[in-house]
C-alpha positions in Angstrom: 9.6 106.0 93.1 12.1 107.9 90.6 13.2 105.2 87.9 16.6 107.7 88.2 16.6 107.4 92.0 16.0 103.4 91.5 18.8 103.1 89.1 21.2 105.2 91.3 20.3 102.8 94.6 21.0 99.7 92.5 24.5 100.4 91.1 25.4 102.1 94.6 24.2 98.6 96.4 26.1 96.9 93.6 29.3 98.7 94.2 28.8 98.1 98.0 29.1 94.2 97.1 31.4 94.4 94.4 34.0 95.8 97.1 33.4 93.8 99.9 34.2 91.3 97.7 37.2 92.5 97.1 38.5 93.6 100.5 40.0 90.1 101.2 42.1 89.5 97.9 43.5 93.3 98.5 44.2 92.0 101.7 45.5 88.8 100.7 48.0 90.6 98.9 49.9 91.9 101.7 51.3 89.3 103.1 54.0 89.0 106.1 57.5 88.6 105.9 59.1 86.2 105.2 57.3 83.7 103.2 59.9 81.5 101.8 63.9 80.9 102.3 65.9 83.8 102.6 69.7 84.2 100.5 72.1 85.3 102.8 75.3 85.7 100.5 79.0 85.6 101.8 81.3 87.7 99.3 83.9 85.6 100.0 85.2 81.5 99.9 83.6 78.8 103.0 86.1 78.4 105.4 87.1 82.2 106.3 86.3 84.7 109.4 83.6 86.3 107.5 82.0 83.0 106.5 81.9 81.6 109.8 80.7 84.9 111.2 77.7 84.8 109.1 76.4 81.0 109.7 76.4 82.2 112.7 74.0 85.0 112.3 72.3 83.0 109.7 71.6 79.8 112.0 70.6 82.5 114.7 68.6 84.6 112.0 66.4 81.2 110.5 65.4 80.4 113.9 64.2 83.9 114.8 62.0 84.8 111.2 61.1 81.0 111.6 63.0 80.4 107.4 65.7 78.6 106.3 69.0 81.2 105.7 70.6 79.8 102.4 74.4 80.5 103.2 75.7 81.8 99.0 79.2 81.8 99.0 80.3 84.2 95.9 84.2 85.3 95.9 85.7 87.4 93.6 87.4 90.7 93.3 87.8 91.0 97.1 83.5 90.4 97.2 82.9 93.6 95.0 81.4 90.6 92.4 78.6 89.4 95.0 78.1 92.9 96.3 77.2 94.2 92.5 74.8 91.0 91.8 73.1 92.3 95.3 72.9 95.9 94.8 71.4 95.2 91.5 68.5 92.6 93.3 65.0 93.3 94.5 64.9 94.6 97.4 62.1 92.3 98.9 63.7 91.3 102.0 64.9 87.9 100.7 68.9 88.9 99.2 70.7 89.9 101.9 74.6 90.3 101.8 77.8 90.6 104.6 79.1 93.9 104.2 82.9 94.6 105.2 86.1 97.0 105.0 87.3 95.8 102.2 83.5 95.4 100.2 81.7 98.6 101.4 84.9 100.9 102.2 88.4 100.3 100.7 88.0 98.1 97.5 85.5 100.6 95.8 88.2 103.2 96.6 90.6 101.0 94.9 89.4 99.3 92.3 88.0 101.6 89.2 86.1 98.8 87.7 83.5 98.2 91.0 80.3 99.5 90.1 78.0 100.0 93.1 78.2 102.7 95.2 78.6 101.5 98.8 76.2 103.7 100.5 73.6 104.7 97.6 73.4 101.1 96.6 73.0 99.5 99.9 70.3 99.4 102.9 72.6 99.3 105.9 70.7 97.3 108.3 73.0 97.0 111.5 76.9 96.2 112.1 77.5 92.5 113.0 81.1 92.6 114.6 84.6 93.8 114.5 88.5 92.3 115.0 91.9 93.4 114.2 94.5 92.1 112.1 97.3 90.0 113.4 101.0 89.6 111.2 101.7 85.9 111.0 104.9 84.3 109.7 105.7 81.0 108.5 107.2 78.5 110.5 109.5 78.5 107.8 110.2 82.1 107.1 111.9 81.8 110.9 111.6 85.3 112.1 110.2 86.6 115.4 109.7 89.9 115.3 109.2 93.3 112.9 113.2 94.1 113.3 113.4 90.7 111.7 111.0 91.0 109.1 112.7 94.3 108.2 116.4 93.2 108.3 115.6 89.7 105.9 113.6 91.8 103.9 116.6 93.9 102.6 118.4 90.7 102.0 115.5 89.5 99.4 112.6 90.5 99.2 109.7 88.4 101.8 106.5 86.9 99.9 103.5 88.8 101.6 100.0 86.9 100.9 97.5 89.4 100.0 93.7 87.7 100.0 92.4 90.7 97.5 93.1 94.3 96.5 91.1 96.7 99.5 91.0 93.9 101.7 91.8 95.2 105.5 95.0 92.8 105.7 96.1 94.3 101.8 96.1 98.0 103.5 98.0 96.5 106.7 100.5 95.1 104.7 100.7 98.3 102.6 100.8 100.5 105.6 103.6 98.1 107.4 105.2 97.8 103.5 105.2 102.1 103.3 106.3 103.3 107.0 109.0 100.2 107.3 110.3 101.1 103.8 109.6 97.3 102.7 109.5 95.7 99.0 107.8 92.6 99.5 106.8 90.6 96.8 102.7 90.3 96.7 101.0 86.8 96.2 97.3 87.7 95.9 94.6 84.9 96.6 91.0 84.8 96.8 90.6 84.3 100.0 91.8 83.2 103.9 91.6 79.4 103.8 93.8 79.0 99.9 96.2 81.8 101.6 96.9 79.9 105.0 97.3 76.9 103.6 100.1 78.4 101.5 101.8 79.8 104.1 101.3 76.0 106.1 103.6 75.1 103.4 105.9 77.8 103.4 105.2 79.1 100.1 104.7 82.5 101.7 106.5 83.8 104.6 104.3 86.8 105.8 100.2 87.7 105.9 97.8 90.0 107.9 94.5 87.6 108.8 91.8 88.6 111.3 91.8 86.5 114.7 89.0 84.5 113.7 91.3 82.6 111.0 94.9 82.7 112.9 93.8 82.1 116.2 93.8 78.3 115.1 97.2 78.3 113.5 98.6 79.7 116.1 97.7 77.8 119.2 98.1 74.5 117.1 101.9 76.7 116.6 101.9 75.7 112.9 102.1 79.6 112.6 103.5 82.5 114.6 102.3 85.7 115.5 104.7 88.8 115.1 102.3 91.7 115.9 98.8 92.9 115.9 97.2 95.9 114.7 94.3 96.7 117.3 95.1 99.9 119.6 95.9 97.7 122.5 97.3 94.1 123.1 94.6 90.7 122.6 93.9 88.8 125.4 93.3 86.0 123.2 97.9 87.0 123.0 98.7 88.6 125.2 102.2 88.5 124.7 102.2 89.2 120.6 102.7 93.5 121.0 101.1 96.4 118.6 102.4 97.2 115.5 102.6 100.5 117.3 104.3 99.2 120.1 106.7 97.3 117.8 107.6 100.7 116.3 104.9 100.9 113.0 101.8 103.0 113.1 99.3 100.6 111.2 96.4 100.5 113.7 93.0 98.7 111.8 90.0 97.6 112.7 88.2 95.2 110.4 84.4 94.9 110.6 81.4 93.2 109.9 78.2 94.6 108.7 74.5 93.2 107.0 72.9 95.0 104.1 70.1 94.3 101.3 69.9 96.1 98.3 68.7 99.6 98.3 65.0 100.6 99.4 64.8 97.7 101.1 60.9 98.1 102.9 61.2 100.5 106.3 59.7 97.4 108.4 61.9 94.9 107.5 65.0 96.8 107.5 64.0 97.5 110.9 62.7 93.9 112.1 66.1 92.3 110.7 68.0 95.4 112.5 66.5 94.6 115.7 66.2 90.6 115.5 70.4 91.1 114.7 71.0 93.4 117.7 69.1 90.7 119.9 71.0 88.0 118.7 74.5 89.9 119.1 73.7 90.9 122.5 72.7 87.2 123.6 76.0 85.5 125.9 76.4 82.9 124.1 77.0 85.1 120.6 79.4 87.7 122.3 81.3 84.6 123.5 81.5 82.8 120.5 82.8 85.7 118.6 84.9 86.6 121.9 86.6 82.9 121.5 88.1 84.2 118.2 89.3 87.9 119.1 86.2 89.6 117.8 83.6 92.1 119.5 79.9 92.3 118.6 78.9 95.6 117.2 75.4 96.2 116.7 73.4 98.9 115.8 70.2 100.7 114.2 70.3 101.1 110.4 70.7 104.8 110.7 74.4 104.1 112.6 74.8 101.4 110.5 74.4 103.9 107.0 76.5 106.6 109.2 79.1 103.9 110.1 79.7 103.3 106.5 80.0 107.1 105.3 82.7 107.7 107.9 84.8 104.0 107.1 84.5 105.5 103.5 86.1 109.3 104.4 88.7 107.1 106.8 90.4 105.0 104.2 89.8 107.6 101.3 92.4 109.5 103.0 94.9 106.3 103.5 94.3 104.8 100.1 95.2 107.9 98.2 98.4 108.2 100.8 99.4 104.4 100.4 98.6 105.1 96.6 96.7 101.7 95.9 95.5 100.3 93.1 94.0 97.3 91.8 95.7 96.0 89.4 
């Protein structure tokens, strides 16, 4: 036999083994998802609407993927601070971050120094849920409806709490402050829970808060409701009217969304996408958010990224009219 051909056979029967060998550690390197705990981090303090909103999902979530869901709390600058440190992570499936008006729509709009770009930055993997805005006053503050906010305010001027520049209740109040020809004096806090408890002591008469966090306040009737600013009355209160039908056109929606950082993998974008619409569309989900004045709104990534462009193009239009501005 050929000492060429011999030679030939025995490297070829040699590479034969060599990558047989080595079929199960390529293998073994593509492992499922997910391995270990996953971060899911809340832009804003314990105790608010969004936080509660997403142990929810994430107690829902950990049972589903069969991993604990860490809960990271990270305030600051209205959640633009926690949604930098995520849209600078890797996107491995493992950071994931509530998304909201004020984070992915109104506060980059608003603030100069925010650095991520909401949709570039960002895989949108479905919306979560939505809920208006409701006025409350202080016990204190003694008011009981817009006319009255209105006529006191000319007298001297009503101490509004404002829980971060962009937030959905800041544009409310701005809205409210511009077509009832308001001056208000701002109080800004870091979030819900510091700002209601304020206003529990009468430090501040007036503040726009989601359902989710006044709904308590109000049925205990340590605060009242004045208005709200959904498109049609609550029939969580039913008697509290519009701000349109009070005689102000500030109509807002505030929403709900979950992203990773951008290029998160195609597969898990779309196993966390449809694990969250199957958990939104259980009962006991759309009544627990029900209970505190909020819808479920899921969706696909793709209506989740297109859901985000249009909020964007929305409050572009009513920032630059309102004329905000982080300070």
């Amino acid at each position: 036999m050929n000492q060429n051909f011999l030679r030939f056979l025995v490297c070829f029967l040699m590479g034969t083994l060599l990558l047989s060998h080595a079929a199960p550690a390529i293998a073994d390197t593509e492992k499922p998802w997910p391995l270990r705990p996953i971060t899911l981090v809340v832009p804003f303090p314990a105790g608010g609407s969004i936080d509660a909103i997403g142990r929810l999902l994430g107690d829902r979530l950990s049972k589903e993927l069969g991993q604990p869901i860490i809960i990271s709390n990270r305030p600051g600058t209205n959640g633009s601070l926690a949604s930098d440190a995520v849209a600078r992570a890797v996107p491995d499936g493992y950071t994931l971050i509530l998304t909201s008006i004020g984070t992915h729509a109104i506060n980059p709009l608003v603030n100069p120094r925010v650095r991520y770009d909401a949709k570039r930055d960002f895989t949108h993997i479905s919306m979560v849920a939505q809920t208006a805005n409701v006025l409350l006053a202080s016990l204190s503050f003694g008011g009981k409806t817009l006319e009255d906010v209105v006529a006191q305010d000319k007298i001297k001027p009503l101490n509004v709490a404002i829980t971060g520049y962009g937030s959905s209740n800041h544009v409310a109040m701005a809205l409210f402050r511009q077509t009832a020809h308001l001056r208000l004096n701002e109080v800004v806090y870091k979030g819900d829970a510091v700002a209601l408890n304020d206003m529990l002591n009468g430090q501040v008469d007036l503040m726009f808060v989601n359902y989710l966090a006044a709904l308590p306040h109000i049925k205990a009737n340590r605060l009242r409701a004045l208005a709200v600013t959904a498109a049609a009355r609550s029939e969580l209160l039913p008697d509290v009217p519009t701000m349109s039908e009070a005689g102000f056109e500030v109509a807002i929606e505030a929403w709900i969304g979950l992203a990773a950082p951008a290029n998160l993998p195609a597969p898990i974008a779309e196993r966390l996408s449809s694990l969250v619409r199957k958990i939104l569309l259980t009962q006991d989900m759309q009544e627990r958010l029900a209970a505190g004045g909020a819808s479920v709104i899921p969706s696909i990534p793709q209506e989740a990224t297109s859901h985000i462009a249009e909020e964007i193009a929305k409050w572009t239009k009513v920032v630059r009219a309102a004329q905000i501005v982080s300070e």
